[in-house]
C-alpha angles and dihedrals in degrees: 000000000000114000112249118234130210103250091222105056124083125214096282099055092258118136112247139164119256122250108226105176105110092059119090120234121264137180107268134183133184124196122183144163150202152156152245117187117209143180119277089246100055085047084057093058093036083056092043096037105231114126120130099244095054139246100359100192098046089048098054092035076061099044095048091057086050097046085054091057085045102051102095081057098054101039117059106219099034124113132239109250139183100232119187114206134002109195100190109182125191120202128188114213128177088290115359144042110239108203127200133198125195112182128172137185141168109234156088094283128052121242097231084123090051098056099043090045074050095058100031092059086046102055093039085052088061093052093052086053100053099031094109102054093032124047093167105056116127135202117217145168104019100182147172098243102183127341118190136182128180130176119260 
């Protein structure tokens, strides 16, 4: 069975961005996930609205797309890309918000980073946001879901 290597090392152990211009560009689309668990009560005002800050879940859906478009600037060794749409979705469920990030892109490297960067902001929005009325939220299982490339 062949060894795998780090992509982002170089021979000399030395950390280094890829050079990807010699791919084609492909279709490519990230989805990942993640949660932040929260008190019934801050539930309550998520639901109703009323929290001071605003509309939580619209303001991390749009941070999250923000975050996607970000993401080159934030991780070292990741590429620009022109990504073409970032779908972020919040759902409230009994005692958590689950939060989703599609993001797609034609190019010659795929966008996981971007959806996880996606996820991560989002869910970090919601705790800023609650901050004040929950000290014991957590945020758990930020995952890849599916990535998918296809020639185009």
């Amino acid at each position: 069975m062949s060894e795998k290597k780090l992509s982002h090392i170089d021979s000399t152990g030395k950390a280094n961005m890829v050079n990807v211009a010699d791919k084609p560009d492909m279709y490519r689309e990230a989805v990942a996930s993640g949660f932040i668990k929260l008190g019934n009560q801050t539930i309550e005002l998520i639901k109703s609205n009323t929290l001071k800050k605003g509309d939580v879940l619209t303001v991390a859906e749009i941070a999250g797309i923000q975050a996607a478009k970000k993401t080159s600037e934030l991780i070292p060794l990741c590429h620009p890309l022109y990504i073409t749409k970032v779908d972020v979705e919040c759902t409230v469920k009994s005692d958590e918000v689950y939060v989703t990030s599609k993001v797609v892109c034609t190019g010659k490297t795929g966008v996981e980073m971007e959806a996880l960067t996606s996820v991560s902001t989002a869910l970090l929005t919601i705790y800023d946001m609650c901050k004040a009325v929950d000290k014991n939220m957590v945020i758990s299982e930020i995952k890849l879901n599916k990535k998918e490339k296809k020639l185009i």
